[in-house]
N, CA, C and O atoms as a printed pandas DataFrame, in Angstrom:
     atom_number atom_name residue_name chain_id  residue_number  x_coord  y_coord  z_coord
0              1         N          UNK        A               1   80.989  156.103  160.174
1              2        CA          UNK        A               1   80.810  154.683  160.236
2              3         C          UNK        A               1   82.149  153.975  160.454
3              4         O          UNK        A               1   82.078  153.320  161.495
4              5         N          UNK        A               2   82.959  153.897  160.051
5              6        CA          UNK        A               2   84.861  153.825  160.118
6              7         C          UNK        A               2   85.048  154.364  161.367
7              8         O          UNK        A               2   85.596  153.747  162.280
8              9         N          UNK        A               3   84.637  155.443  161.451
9             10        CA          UNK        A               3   85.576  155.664  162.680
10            11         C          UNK        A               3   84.742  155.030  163.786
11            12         O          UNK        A               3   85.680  154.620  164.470
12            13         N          UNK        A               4   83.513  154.610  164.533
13            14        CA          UNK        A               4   82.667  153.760  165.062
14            15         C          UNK        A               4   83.379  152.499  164.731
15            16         O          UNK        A               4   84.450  152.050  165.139
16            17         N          UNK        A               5   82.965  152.283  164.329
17            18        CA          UNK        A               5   83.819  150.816  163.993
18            19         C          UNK        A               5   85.233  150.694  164.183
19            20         O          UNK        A               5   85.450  149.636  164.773
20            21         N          UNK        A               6   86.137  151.232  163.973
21            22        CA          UNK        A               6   87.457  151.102  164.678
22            23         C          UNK        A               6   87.298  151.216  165.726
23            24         O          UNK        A               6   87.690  150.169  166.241
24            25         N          UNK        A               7   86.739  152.240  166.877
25            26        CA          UNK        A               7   86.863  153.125  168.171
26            27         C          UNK        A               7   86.030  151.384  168.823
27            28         O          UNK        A               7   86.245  151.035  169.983
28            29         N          UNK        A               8   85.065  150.438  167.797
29            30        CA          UNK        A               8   84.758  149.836  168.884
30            31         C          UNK        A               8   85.678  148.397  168.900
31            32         O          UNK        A               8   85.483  147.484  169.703
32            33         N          UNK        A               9   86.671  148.397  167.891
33            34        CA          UNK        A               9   87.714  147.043  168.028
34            35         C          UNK        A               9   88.778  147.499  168.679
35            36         O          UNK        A               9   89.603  146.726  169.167
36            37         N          UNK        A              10   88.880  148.836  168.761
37            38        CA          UNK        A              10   90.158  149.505  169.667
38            39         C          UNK        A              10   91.494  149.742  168.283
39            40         O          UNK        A              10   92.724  149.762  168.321
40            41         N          UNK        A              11   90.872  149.831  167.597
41            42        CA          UNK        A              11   92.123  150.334  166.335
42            43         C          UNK        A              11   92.587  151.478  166.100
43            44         O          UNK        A              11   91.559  152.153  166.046
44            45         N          UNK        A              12   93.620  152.310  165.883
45            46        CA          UNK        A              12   94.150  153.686  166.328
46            47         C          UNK        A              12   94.910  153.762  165.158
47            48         O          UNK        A              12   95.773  152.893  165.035
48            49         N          UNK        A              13   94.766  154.842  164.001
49            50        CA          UNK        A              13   95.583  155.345  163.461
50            51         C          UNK        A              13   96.774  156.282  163.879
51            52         O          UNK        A              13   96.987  157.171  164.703
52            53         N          UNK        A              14   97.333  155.723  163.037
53            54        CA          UNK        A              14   98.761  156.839  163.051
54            55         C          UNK        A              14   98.690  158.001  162.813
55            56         O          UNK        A              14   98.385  158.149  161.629
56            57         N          UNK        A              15   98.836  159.103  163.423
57            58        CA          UNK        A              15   98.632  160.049  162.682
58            59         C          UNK        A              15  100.225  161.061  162.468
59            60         O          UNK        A              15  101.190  161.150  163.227
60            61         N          UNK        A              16   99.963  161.719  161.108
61            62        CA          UNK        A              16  101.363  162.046  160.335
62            63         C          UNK        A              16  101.553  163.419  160.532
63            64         O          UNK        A              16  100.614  164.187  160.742
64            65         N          UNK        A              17  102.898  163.812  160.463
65            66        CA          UNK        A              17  102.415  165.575  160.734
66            67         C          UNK        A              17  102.248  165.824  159.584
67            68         O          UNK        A              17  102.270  164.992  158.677
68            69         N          UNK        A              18  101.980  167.491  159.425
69            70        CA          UNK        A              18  101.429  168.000  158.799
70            71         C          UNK        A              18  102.386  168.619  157.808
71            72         O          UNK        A              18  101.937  168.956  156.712
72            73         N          UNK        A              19  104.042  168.851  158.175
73            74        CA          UNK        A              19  104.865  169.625  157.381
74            75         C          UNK        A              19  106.378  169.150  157.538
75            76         O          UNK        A              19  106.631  169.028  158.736
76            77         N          UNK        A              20  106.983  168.979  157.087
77            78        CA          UNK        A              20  108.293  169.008  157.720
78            79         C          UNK        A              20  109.147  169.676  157.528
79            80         O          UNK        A              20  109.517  169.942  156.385
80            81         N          UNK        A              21  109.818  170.234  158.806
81            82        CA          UNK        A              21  110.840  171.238  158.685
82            83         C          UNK        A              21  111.742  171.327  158.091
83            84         O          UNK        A              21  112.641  170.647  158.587
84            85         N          UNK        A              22  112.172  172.086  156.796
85            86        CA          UNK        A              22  113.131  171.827  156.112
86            87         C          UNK        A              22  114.217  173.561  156.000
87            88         O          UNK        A              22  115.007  174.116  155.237
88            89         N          UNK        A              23  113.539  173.780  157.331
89            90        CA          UNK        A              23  114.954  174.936  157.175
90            91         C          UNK        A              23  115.291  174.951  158.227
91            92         O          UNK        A              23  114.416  174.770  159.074
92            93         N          UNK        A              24  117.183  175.244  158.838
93            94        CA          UNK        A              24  116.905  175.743  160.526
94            95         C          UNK        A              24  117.706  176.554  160.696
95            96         O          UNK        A              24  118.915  176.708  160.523
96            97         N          UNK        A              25  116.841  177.099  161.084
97            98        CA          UNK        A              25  116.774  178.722  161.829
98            99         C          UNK        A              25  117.959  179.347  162.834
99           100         O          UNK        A              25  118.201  180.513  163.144
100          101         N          UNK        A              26  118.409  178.458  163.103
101          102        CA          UNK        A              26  119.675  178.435  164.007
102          103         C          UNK        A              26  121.283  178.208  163.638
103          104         O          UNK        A              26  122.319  177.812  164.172
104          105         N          UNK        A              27  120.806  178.712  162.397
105          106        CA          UNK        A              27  122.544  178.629  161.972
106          107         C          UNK        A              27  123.482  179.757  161.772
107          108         O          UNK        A              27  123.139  180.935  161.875
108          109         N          UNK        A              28  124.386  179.455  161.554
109          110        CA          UNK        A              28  126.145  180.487  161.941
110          111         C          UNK        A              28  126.049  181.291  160.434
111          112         O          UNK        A              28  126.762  182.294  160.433
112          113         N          UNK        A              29  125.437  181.099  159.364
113          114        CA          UNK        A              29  125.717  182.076  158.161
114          115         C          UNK        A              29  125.385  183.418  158.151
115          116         O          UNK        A              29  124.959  183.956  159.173
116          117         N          UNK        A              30  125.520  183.970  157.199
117          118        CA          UNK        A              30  125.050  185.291  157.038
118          119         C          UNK        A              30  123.827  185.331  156.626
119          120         O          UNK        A              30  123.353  184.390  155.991
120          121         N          UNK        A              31  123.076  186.504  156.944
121          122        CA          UNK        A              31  122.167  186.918  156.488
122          123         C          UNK        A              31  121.975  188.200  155.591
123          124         O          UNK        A              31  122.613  189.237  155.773
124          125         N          UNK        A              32  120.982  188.013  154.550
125          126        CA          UNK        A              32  121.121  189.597  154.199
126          127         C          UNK        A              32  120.346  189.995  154.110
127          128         O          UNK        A              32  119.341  189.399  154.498
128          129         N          UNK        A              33  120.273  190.893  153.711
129          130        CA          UNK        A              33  119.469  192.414  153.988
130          131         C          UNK        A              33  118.658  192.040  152.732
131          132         O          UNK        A              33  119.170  191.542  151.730
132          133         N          UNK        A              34  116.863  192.425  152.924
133          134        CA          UNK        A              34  115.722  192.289  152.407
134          135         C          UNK        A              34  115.746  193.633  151.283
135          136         O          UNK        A              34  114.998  194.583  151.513
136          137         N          UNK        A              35  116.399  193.643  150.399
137          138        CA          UNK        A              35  116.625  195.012  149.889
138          139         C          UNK        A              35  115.077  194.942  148.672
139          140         O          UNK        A              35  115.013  195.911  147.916
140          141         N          UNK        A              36  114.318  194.222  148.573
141          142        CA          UNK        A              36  113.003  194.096  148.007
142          143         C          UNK        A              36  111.765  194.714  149.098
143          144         O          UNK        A              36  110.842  195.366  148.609
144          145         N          UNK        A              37  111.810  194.499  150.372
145          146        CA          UNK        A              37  111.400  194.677  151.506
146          147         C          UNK        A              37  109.892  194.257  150.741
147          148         O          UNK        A              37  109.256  195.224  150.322
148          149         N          UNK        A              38  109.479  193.328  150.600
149          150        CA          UNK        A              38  108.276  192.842  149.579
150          151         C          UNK        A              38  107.846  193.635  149.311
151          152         O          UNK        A              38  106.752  193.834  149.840
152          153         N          UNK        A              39  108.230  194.424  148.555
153          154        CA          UNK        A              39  107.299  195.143  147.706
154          155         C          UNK        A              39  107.777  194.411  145.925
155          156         O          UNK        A              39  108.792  194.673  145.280
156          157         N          UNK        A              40  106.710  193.538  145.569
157          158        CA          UNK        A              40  106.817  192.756  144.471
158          159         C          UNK        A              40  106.469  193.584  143.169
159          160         O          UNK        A              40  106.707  193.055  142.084
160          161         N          UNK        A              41  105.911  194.871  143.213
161          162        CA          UNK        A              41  105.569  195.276  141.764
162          163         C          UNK        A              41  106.395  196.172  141.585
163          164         O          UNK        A              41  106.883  196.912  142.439
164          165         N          UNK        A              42  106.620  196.144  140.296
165          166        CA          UNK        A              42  107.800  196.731  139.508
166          167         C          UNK        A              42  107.095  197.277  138.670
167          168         O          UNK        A              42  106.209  196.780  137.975
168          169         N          UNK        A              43  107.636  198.778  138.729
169          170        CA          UNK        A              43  106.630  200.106  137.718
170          171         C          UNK        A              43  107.520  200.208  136.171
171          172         O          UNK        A              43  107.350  201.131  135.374
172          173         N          UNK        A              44  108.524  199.011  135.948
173          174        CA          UNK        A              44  108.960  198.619  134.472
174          175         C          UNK        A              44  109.941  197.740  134.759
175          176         O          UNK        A              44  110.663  197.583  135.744
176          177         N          UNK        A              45  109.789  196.956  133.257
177          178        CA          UNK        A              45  110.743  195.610  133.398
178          179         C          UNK        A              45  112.017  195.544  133.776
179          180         O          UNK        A              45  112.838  196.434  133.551
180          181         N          UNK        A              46  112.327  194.137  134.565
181          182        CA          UNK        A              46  113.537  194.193  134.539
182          183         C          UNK        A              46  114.205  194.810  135.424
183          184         O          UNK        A              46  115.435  194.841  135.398
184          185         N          UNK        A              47  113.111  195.693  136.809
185          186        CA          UNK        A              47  113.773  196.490  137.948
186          187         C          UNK        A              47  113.947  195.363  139.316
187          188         O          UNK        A              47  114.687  195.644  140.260
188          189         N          UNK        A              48  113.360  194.405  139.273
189          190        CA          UNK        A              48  114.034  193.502  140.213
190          191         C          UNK        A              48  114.206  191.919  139.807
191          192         O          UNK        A              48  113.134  191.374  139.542
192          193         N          UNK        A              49  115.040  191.327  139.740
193          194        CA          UNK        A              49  115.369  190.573  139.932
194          195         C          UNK        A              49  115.544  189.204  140.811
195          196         O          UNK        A              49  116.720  189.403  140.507
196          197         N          UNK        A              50  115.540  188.300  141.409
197          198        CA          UNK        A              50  115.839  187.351  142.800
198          199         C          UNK        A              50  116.014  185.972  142.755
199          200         O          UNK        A              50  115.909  185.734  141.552
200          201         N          UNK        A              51  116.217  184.918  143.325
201          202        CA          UNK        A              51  116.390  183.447  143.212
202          203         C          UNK        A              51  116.174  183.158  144.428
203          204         O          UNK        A              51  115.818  184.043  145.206
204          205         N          UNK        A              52  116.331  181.974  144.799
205          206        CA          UNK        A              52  116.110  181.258  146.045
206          207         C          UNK        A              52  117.292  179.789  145.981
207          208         O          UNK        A              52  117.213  178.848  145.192
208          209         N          UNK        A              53  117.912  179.909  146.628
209          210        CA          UNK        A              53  119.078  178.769  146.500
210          211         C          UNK        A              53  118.563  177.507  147.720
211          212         O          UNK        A              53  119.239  176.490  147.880
């Protein structure tokens, strides 16, 4: 019903994206090595560790 009714006064939403990019991919630092290689379960405590900066 809204959207009929706009489409017939000619009214157009904005539309927003969906995510914004907040990393880029194209930079000069180092990278390192995936030494978890996802494997997330740990067969006793305290064998991995990690953070995210």
């Amino acid at each position: 019903m809204v959207r009929r009714i706009r489409e017939e006064h000619g009214i157009k939403c904005r539309r927003h994206k969906r995510f914004k990019v907040t990393m880029d991919s194209n930079h000069n630092k180092m990278v390192y090595t995936n030494v978890l290689d996802q494997q997330f379960d740990a067969n006793r405590p305290n064998k991995s560790w990690g953070f995210y900066l």
